[in-house]
SERO-4910 file (N, C-alpha, C, O; in steps of 0.05 Angstrom, whole numbers):
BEGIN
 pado doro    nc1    nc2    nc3   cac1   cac2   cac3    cc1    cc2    cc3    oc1    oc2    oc3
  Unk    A   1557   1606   3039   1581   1622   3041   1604   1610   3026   1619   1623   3012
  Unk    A   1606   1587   3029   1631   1567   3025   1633   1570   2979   1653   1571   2964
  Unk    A   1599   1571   2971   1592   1566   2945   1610   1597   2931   1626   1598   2912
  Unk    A   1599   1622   2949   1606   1642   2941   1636   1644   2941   1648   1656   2923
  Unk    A   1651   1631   2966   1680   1638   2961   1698   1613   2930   1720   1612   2920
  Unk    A   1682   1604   2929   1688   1574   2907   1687   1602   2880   1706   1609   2866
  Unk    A   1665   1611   2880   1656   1625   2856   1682   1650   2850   1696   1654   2830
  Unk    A   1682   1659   2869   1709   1686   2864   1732   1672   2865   1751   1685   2856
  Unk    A   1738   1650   2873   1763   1643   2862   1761   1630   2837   1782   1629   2824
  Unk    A   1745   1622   2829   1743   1614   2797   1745   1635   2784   1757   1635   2763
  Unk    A   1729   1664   2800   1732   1681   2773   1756   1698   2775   1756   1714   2756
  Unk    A   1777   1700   2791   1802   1704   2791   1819   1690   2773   1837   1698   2758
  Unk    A   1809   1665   2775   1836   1647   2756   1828   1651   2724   1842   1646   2705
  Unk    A   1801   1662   2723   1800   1653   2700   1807   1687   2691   1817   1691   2669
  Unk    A   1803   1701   2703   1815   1731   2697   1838   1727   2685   1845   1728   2662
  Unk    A   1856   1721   2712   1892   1711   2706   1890   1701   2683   1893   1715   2663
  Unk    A   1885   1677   2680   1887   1652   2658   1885   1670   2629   1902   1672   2611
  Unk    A   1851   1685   2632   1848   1702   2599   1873   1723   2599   1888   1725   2579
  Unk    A   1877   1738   2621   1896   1762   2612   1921   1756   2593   1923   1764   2570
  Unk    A   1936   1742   2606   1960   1740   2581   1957   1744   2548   1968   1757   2530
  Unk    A   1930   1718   2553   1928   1711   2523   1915   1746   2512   1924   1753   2490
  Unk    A   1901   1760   2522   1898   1787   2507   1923   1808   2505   1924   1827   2490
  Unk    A   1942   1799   2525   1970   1817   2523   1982   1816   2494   1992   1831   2478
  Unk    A   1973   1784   2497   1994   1774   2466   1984   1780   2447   2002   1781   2430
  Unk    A   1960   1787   2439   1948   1791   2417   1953   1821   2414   1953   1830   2391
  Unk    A   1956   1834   2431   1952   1867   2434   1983   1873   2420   1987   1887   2400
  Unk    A   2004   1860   2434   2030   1858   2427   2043   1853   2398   2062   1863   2387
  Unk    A   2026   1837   2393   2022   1831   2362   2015   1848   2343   2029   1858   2325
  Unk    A   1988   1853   2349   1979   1886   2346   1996   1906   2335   1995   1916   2313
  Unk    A   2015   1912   2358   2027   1936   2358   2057   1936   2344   2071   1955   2338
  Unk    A   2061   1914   2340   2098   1903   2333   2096   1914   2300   2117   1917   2286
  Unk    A   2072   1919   2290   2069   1919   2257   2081   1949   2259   2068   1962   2274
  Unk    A   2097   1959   2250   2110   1993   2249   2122   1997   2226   2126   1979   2209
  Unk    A   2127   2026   2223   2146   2030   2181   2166   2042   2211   2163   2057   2231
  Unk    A   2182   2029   2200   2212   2030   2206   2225   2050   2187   2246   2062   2192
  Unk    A   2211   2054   2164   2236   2073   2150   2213   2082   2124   2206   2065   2108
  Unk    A   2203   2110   2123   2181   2115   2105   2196   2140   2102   2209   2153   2118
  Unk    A   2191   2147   2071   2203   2173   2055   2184   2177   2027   2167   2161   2021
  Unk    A   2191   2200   2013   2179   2208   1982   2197   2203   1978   2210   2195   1997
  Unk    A   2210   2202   1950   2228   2201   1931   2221   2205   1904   2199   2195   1899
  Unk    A   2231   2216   1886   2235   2225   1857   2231   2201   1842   2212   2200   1826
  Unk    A   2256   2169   1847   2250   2145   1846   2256   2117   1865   2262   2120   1888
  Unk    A   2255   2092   1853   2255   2078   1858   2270   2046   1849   2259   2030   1833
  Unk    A   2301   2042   1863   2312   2027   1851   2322   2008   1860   2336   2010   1879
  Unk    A   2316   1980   1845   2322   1955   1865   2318   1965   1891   2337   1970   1906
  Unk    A   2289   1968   1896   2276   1972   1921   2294   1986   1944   2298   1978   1967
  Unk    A   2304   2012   1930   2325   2034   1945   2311   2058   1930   2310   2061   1905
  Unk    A   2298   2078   1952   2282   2103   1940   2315   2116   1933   2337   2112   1943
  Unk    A   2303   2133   1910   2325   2153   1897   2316   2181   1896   2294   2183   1885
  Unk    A   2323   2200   1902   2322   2233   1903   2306   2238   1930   2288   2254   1926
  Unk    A   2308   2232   1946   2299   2227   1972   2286   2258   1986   2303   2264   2003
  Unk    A   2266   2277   1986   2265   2295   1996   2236   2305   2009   2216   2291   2006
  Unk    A   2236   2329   2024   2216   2337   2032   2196   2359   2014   2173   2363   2017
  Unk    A   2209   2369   1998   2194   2392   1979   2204   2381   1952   2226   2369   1949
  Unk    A   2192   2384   1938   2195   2377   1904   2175   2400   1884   2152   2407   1888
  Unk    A   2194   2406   1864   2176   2428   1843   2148   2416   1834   2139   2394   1838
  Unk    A   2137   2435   1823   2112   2418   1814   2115   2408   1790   2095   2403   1776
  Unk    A   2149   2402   1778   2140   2392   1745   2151   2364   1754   2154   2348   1735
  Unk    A   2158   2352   1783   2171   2332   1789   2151   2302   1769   2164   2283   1761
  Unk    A   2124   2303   1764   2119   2287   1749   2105   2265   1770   2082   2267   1778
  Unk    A   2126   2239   1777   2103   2225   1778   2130   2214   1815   2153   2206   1813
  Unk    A   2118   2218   1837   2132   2213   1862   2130   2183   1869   2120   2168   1852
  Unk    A   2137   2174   1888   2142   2150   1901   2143   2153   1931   2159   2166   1944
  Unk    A   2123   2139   1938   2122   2133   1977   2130   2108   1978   2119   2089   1967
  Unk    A   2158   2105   1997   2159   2076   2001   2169   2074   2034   2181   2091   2048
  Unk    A   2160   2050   2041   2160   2046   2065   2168   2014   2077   2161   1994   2064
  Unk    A   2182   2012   2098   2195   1989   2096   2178   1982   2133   2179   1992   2155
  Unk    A   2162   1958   2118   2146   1949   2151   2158   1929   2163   2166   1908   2152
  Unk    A   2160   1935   2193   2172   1906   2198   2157   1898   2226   2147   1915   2240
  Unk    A   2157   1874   2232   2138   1863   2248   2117   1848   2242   2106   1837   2260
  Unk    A   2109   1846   2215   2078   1841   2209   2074   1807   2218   2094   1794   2223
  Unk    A   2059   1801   2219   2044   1769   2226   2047   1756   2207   2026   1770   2210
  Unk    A   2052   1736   2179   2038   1736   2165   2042   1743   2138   2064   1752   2130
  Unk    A   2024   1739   2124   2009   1757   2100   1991   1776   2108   1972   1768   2121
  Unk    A   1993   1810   2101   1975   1825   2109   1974   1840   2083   1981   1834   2061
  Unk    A   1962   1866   2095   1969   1886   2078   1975   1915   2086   1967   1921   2108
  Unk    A   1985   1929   2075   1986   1962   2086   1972   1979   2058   1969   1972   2034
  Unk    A   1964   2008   2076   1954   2026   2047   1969   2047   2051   1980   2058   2070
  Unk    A   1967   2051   2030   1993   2084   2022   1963   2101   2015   1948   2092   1998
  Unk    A   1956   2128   2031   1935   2138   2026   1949   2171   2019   1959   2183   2037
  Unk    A   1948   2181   1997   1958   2198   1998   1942   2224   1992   1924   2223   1975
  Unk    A   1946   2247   2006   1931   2271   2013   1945   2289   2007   1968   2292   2018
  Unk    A   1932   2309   1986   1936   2336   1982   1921   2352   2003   1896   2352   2003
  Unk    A   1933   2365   2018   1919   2381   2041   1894   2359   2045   1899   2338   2033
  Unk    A   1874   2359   2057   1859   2343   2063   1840   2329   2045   1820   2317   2054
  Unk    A   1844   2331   2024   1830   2313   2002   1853   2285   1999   1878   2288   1999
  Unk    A   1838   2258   1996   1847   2244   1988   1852   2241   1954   1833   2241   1938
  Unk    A   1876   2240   1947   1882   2237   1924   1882   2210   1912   1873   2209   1890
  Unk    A   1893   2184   1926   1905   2159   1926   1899   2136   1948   1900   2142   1972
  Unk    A   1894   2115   1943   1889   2096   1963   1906   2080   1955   1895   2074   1934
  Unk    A   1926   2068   1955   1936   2041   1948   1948   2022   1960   1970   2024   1971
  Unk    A   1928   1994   1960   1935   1974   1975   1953   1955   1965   1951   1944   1943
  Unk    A   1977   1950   1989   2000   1936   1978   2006   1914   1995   2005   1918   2019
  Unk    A   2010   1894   1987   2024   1863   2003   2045   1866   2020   2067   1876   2015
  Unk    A   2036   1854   2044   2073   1854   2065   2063   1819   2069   2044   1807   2078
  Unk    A   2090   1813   2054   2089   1779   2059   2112   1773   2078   2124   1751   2078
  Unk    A   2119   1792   2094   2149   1778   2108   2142   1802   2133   2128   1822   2135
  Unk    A   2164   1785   2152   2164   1803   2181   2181   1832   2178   2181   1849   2195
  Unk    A   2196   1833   2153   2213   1859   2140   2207   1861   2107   2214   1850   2086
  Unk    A   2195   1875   2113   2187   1880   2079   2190   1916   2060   2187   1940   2067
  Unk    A   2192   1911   2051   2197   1940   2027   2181   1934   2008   2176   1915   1993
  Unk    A   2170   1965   2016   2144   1968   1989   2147   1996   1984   2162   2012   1995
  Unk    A   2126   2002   1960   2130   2023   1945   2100   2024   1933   2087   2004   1928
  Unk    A   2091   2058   1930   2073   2067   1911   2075   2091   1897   2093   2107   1903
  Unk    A   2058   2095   1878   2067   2118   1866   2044   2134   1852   2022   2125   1846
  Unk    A   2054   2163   1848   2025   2183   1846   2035   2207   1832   2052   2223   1840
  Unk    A   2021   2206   1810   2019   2231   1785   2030   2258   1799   2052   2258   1789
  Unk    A   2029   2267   1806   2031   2302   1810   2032   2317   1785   2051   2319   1770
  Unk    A   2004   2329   1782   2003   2345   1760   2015   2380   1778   2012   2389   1801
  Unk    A   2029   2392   1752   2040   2419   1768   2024   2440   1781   2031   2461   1790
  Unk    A   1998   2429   1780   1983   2456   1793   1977   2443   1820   1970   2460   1836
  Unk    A   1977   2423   1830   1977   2409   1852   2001   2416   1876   2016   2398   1885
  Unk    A   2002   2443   1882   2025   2459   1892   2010   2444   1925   1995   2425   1929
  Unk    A   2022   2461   1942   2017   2452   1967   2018   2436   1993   2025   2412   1988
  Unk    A   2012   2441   2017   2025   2413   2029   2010   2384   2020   1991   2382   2005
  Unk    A   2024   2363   2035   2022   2332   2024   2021   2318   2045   2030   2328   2065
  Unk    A   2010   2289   2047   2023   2281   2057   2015   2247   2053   1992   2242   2046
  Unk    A   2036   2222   2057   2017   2199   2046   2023   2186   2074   2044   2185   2087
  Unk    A   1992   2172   2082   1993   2153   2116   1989   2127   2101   1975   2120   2082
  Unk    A   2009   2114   2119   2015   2087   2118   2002   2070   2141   2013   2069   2163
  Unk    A   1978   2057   2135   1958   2051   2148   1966   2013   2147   1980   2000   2131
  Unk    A   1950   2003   2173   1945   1978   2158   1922   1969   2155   1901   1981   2153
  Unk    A   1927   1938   2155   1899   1923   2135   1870   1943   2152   1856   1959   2141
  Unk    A   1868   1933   2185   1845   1949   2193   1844   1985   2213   1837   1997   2233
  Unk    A   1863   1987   2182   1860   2028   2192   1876   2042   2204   1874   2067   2205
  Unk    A   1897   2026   2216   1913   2044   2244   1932   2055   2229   1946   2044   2211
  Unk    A   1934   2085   2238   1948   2104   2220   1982   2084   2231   1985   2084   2255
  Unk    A   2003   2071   2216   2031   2068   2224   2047   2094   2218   2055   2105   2239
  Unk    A   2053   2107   2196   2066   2132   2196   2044   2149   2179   2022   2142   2169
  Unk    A   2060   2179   2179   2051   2197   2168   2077   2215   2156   2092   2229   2170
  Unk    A   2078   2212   2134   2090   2223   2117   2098   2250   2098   2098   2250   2074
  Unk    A   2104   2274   2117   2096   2299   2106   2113   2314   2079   2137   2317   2083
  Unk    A   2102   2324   2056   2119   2329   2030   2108   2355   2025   2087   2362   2036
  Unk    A   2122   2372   2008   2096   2393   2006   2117   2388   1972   2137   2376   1965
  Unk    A   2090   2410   1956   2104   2417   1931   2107   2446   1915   2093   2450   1895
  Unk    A   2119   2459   1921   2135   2487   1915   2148   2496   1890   2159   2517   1889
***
């Protein structure tokens, strides 16, 4: 009787003891966010320029930029960008700092009318934003 009550209190403490350490990691996890994601026309000294939600179709060539903050580290984020549900673009970009600004960029040829939109993912997949543009 005495062996069995020895045994559940070991496996209490060691419950306690593991939990934190998975809080922290989960916490970590989640702190990675785009604080500030837009299209833009361009891109200057890492300040988007013509900033909007619809653009003509002779706009040429757009810009997704997104400013992550939280990251661990060296990671990475992907700018995945979608014409209605076809992937158009994958592009993987460097976040070397806990506040970082980044930028990608993608052709729009004028017959490519329609909604848009580019997800700002990280290194393993989790959608951080979603970015909606159409082109009219």
């Amino acid at each position: 009787m005495r062996a069995q009550q020895w045994a559940l209190a070991l496996s209490c403490l060691l419950v306690f003891s593991v939990s934190p350490n998975l809080n922290a990691q989960e916490e970590t996890m989640v702190q990675q966010q785009v604080s500030d994601g837009v299209i833009a026309a361009g891109v200057e000294n890492l300040v988007p320029q013509g900033i909007a939600k619809t653009f003509s179709p002779g706009v040429g060539t757009l810009y997704a930029f997104s400013r992550i903050q939280g990251s661990e580290g060296e990671t990475l984020v992907i700018h995945k960008w979608f014409h209605g549900d076809q992937l158009r673009a994958e592009i993987k970009l460097p976040v070397r700092s806990k506040s970082w600004r980044t930028y990608s960029s993608k052709i729009i040829l004028p017959e490519w009318t329609g909604e848009w939109k580019v997800e700002v993912t990280a290194e393993d997949g989790t959608v951080l934003a979603s970015i909606p543009f159409s082109i009219q």
